[in-house]
Residue frames relative to the residue before (quaternion, step in Angstrom):
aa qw qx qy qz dx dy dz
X 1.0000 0.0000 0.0000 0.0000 0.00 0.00 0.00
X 0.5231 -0.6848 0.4368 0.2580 3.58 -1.17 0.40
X 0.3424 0.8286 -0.4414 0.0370 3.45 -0.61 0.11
X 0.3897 -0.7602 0.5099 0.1009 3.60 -0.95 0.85
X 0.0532 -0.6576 0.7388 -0.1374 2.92 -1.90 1.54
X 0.6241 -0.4293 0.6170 0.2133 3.43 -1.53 1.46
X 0.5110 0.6418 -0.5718 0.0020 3.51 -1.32 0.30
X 0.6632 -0.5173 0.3451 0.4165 3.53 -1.12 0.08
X 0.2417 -0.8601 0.3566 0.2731 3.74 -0.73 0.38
X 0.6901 0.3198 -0.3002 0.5756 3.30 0.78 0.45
X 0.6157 0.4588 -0.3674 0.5248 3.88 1.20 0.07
X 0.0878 0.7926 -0.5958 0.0951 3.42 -0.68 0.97
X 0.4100 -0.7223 0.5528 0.0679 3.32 0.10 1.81
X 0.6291 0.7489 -0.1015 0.1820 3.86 0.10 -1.18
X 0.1758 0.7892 -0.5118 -0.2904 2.49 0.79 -2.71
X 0.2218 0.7602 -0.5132 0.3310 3.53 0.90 0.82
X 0.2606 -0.6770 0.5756 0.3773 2.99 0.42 -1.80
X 0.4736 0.6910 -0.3636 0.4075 3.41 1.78 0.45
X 0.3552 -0.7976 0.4207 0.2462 3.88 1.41 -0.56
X 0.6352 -0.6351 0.3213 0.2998 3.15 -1.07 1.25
X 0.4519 -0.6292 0.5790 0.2543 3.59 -1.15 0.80
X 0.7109 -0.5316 0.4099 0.2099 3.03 -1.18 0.98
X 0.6754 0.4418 -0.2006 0.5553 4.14 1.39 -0.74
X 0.6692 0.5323 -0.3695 0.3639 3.73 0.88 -0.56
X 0.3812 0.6751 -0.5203 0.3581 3.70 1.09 0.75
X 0.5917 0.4342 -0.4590 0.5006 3.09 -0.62 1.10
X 0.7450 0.4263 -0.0507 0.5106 3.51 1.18 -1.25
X 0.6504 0.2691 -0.0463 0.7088 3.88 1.35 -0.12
X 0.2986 -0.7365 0.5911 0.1381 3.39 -1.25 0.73
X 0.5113 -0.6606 0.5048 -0.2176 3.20 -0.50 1.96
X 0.0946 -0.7610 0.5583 0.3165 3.46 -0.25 0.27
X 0.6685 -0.4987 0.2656 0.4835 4.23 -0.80 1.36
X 0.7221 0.3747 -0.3823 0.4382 4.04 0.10 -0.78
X 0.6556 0.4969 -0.4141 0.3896 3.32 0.71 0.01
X 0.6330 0.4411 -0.3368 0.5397 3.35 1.20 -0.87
X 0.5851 0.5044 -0.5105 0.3778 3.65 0.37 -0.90
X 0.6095 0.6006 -0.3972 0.3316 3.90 0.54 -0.80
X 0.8322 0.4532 0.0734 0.3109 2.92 0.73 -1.70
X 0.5995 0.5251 -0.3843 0.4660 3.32 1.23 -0.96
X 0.5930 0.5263 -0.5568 0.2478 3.77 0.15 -0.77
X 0.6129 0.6116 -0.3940 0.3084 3.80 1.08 -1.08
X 0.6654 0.5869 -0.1881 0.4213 3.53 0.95 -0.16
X 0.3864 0.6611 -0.2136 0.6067 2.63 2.20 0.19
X 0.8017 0.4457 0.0072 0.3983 2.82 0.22 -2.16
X 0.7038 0.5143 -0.0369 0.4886 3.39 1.64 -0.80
X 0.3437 0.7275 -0.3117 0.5055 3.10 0.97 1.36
X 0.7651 0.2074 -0.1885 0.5797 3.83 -0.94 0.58
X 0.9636 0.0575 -0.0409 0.2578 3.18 -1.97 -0.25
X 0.8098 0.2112 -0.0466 0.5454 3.14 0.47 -2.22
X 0.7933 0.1128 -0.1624 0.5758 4.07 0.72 0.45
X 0.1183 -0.8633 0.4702 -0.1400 3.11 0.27 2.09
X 0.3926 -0.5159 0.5652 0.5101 4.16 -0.07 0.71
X 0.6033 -0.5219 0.5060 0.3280 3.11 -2.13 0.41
X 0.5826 0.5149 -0.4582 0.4306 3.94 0.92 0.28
X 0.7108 0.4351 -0.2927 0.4687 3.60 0.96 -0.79
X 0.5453 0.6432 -0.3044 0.4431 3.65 1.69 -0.55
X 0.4634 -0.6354 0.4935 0.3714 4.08 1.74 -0.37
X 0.5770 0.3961 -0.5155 0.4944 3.44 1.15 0.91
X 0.1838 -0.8911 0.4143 -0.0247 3.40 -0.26 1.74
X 0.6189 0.5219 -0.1840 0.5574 3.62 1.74 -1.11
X 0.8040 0.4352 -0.3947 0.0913 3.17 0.14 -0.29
X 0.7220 -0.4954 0.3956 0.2769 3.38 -2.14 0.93
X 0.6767 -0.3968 0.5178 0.3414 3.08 -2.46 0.24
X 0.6044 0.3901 -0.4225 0.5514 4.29 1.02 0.01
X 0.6889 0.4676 -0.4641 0.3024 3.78 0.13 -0.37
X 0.2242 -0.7838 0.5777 -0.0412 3.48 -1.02 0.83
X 0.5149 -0.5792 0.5066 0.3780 4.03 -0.75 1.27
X 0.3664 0.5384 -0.7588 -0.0130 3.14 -1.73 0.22
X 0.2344 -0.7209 0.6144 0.2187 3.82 -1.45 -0.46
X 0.8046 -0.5599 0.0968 0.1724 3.39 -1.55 1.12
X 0.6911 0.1899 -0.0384 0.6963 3.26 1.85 -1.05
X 0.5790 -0.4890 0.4926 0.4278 3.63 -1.30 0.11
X 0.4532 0.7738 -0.3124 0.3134 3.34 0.87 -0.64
X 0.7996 0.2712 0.0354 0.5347 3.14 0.65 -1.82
X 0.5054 0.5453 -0.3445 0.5732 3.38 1.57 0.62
X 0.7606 0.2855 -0.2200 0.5400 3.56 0.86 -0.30
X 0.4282 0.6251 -0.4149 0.5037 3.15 1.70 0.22
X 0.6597 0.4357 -0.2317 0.5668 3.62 0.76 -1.83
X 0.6306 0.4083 -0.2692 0.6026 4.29 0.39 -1.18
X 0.1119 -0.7318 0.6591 0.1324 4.06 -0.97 0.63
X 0.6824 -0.4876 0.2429 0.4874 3.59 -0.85 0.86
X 0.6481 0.4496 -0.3090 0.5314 4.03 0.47 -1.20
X 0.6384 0.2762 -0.4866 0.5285 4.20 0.08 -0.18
X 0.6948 0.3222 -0.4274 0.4804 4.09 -0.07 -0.55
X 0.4708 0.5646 -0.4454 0.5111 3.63 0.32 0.59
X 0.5976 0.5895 -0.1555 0.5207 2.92 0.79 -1.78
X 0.7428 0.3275 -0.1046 0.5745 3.95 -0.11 -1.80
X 0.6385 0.4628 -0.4630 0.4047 4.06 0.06 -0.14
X 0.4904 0.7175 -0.1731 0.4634 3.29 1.43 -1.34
X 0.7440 0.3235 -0.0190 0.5844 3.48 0.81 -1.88
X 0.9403 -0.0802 0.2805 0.1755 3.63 0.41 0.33
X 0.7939 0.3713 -0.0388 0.4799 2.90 0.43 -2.61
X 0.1478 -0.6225 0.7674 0.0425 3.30 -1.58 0.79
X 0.5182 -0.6149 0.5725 0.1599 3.32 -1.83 -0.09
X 0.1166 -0.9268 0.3512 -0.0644 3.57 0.19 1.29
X 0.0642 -0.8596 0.5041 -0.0531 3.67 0.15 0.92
X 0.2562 -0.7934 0.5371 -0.1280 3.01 -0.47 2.44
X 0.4673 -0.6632 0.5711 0.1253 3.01 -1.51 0.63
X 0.2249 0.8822 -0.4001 0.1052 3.80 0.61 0.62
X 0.5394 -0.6781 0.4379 0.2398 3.66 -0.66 0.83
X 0.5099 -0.6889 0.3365 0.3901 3.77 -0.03 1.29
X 0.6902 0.4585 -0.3235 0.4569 3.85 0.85 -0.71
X 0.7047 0.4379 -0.3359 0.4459 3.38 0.83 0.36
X 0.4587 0.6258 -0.3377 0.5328 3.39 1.52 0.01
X 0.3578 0.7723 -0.4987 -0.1637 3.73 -1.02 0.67
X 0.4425 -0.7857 0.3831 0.2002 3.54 -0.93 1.14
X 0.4895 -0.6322 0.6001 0.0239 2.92 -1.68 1.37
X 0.5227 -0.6179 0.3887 0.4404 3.33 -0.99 -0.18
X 0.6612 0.4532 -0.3317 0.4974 4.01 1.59 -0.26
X 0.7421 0.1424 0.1168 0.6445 3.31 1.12 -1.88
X 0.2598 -0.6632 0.6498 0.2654 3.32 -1.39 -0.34
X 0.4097 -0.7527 0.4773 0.1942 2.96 -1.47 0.19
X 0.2171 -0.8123 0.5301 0.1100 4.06 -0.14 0.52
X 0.3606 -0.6455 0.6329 0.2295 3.81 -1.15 0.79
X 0.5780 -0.7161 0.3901 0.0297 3.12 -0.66 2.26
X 0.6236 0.5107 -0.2962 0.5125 3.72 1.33 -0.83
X 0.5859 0.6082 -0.2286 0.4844 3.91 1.32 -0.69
X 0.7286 0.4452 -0.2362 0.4639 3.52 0.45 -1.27
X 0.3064 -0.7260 0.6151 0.0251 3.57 -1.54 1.22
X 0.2999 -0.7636 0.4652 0.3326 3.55 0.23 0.75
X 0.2912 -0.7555 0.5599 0.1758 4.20 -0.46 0.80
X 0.7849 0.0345 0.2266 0.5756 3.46 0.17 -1.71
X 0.1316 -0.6399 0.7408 0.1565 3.62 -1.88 0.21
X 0.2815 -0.7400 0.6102 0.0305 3.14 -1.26 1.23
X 0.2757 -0.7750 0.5148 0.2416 3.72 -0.54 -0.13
X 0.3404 -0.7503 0.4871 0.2896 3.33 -1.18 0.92
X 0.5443 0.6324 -0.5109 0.2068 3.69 0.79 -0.21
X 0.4999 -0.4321 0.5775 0.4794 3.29 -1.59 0.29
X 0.8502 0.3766 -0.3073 0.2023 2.51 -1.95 0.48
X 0.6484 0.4972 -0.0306 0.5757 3.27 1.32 -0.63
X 0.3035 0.7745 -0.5389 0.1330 3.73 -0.13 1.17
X 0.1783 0.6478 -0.6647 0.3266 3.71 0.72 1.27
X 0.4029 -0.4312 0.7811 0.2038 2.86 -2.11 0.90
X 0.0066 0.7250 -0.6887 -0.0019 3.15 -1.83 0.74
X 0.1789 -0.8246 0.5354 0.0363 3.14 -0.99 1.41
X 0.7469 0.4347 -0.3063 0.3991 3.35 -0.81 0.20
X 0.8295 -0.4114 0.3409 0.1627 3.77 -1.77 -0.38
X 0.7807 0.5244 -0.1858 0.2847 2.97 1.35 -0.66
X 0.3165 -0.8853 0.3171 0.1243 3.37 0.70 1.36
X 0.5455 0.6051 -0.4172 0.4028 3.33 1.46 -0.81
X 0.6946 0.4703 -0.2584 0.4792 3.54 0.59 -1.95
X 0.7843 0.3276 -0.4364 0.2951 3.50 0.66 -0.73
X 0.5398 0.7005 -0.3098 0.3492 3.54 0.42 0.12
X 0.2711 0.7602 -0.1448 0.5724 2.81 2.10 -1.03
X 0.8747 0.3818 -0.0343 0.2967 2.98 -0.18 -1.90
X 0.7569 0.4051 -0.0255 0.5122 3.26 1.14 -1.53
X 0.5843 0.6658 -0.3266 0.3294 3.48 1.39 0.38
X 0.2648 0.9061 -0.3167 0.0927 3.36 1.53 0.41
X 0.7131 0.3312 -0.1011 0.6096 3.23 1.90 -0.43
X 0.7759 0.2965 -0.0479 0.5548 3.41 0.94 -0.93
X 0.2417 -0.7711 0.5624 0.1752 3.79 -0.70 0.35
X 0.0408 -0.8765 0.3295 0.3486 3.97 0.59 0.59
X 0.5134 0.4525 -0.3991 0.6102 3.81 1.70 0.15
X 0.9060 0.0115 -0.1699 0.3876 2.77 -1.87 1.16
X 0.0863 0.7290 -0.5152 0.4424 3.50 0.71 1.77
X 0.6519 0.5903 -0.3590 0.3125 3.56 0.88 -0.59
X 0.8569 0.2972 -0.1469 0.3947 3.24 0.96 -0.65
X 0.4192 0.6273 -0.3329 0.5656 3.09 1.54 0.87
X 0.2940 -0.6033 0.5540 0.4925 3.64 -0.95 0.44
X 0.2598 -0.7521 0.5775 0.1824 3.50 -1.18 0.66
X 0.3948 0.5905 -0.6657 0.2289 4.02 0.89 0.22
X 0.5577 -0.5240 0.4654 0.4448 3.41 -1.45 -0.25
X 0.3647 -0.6773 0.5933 0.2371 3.41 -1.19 0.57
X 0.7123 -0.3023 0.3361 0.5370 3.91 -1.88 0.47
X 0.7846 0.4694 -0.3244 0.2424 3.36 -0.05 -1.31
X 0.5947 0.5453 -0.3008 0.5085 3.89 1.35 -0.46
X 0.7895 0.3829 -0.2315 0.4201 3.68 0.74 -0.73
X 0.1510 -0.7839 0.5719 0.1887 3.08 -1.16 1.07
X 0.4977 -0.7259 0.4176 0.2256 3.11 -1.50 0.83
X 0.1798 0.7256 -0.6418 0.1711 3.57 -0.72 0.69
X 0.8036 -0.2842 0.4391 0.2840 3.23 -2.25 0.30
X 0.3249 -0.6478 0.6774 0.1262 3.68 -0.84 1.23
X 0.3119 -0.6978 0.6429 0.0499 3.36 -1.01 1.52
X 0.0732 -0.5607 0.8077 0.1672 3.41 -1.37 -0.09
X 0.6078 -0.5773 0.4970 0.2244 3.25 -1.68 1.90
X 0.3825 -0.6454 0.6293 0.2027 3.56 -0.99 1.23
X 0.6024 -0.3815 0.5692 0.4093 3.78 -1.68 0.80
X 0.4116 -0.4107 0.7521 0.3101 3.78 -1.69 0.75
X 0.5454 0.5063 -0.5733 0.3429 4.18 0.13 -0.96
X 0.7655 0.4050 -0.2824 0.4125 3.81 0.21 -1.16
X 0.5827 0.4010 -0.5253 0.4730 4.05 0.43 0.46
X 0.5018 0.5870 -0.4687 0.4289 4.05 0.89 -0.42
């Protein structure tokens, strides 16, 4: 089955080859402009609408399983436009695995998938503006590509929040139950 997880593309926390989740700052050395982006979301990400995977009814799972959720959809639902800004900025791309259904377990937001199982398929980008699929290795061109809002070199000396002109407005979602896509 298919399914999709935020991670870093050249940081790979694991040694899978799956890349560091976007929450494990704090727990993995990051280079600081990346965390400075990112850590607030871990903040902001808390209670009801972004439940840890223990409070989410995913009790079993191991030191190889790794968050992700079923549709892109419910990833940019759970990720609000201004944090994928935020994670494109840092790095983070959107990664769309190939994972045998018995290795997949579901929560009530996201699920989780056993990281040794999953074939990376496609990369998606979080920037605005920017909705190519991108296959393959070449980080230079892709960046290139995926830099329509954000530059991710030489970011340090710039304020880097997003500005009016990057954010689109729209209807705050609360993450739908994975139960309600079955």
């Amino acid at each position: 089955m298919r399914v999709f997880r935020v991670c870093h593309r050249w940081h790979d926390r694991s040694g899978h080859g799956i890349g560091t989740g976007p929450y494990a700052f704090g727990y993995t050395s990051f280079p600081e402009y990346a965390a400075n982006l990112v850590d607030p979301m871990r903040w902001c990400h808390q209670g009801g609408t972004h439940p840890s995977p223990w409070v989410d009814g995913i009790e079993d799972y191991e030191r190889h399983d790794v968050c992700g959720f079923l549709s892109m959809e419910d990833l940019n639902t759970w990720f609000e436009h201004h944090w994928r800004l935020r994670l494109h900025q840092a790095g983070f791309r959107t990664t769309e695995f190939e994972v045998p259904e018995e290795a997949v377990k579901r929560g009530g937001f996201q699920i989780m998938f056993d990281a040794r199982k999953a074939v990376a398929k496609r990369h998606h980008t979080l920037a605005h503006g920017c909705d190519l699929l991108h296959e393959g290795s070449d980080l230079k061109a892709e960046d290139q590509m995926c830099t329509s809002t954000f530059h991710l070199a030489g970011g340090r000396d710039r304020d880097l929040r997003p500005g009016p002109e990057d954010v689109q407005m729209r209807i705050p979602r609360r993450p739908r139950p994975v139960a309600s896509l079955v």
